[in-house]
N, C-alpha and C positions, 0 to 999 in steps of 0.2 A: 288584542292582547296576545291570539296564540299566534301573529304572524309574528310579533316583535320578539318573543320567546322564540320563536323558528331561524328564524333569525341571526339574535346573540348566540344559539346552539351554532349553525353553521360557521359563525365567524372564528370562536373559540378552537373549533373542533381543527380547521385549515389552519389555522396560527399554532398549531402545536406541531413540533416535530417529535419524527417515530424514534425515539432511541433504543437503541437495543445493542448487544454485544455483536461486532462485525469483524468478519476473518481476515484477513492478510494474506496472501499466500504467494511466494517470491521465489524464481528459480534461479539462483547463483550459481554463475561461471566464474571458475576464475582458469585463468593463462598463464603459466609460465615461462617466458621465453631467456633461455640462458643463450649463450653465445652458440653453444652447441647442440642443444636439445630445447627440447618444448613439451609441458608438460599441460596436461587440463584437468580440472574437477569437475563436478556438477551437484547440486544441491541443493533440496525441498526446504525454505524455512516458512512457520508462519506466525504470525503475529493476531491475539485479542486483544480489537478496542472493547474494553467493557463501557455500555451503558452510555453509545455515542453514535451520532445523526449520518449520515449514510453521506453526508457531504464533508465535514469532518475526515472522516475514517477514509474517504477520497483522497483530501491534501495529506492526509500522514503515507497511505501506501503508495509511492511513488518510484517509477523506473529510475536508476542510477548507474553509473559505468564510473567505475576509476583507472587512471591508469596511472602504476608508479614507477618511475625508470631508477637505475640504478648505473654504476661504473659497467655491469653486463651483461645486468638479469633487468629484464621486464614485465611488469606483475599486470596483469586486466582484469579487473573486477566486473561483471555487470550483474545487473539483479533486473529480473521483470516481473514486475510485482501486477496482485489484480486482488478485485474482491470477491470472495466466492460468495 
């Protein structure tokens, strides 16, 4: 009996995931480039998943890069995001 309890304890316990509130943390560039000049920023953002499984909170923080052109201005987004 106490194996079968030992057991059901172990199987319960692995088939639960840890959720908890998990950080975000993203460093955005963005680039300027006008015909004449070029211009850069830099930028701390971060993001709470509340009350979410550490794989989850994986596929939402994710690297991204945009880039938008224009008649003479060039705009480059990127973001490199991680979880602290």
């Amino acid at each position: 009996m106490k194996k079968i309890l030992f057991m059901i304890t172990v199987v319960s316990l692995t088939m639960v995931s840890c959720k908890k509130d998990r950080t975000c943390e993203c460093q955005t560039s963005t680039i300027v480039e006008n015909s004449n000049t070029i211009n850069s920023s830099s930028e701390v953002n971060q993001t709470v998943y509340i009350h979410t499984s550490k794989r989850t909170a994986k596929l939402a923080c994710i690297h991204s890069k945009t880039v938008n052109v224009n008649t003479n201005t060039t705009v480059t987004t990127e973001s490199d995001c991680h979880l602290k």
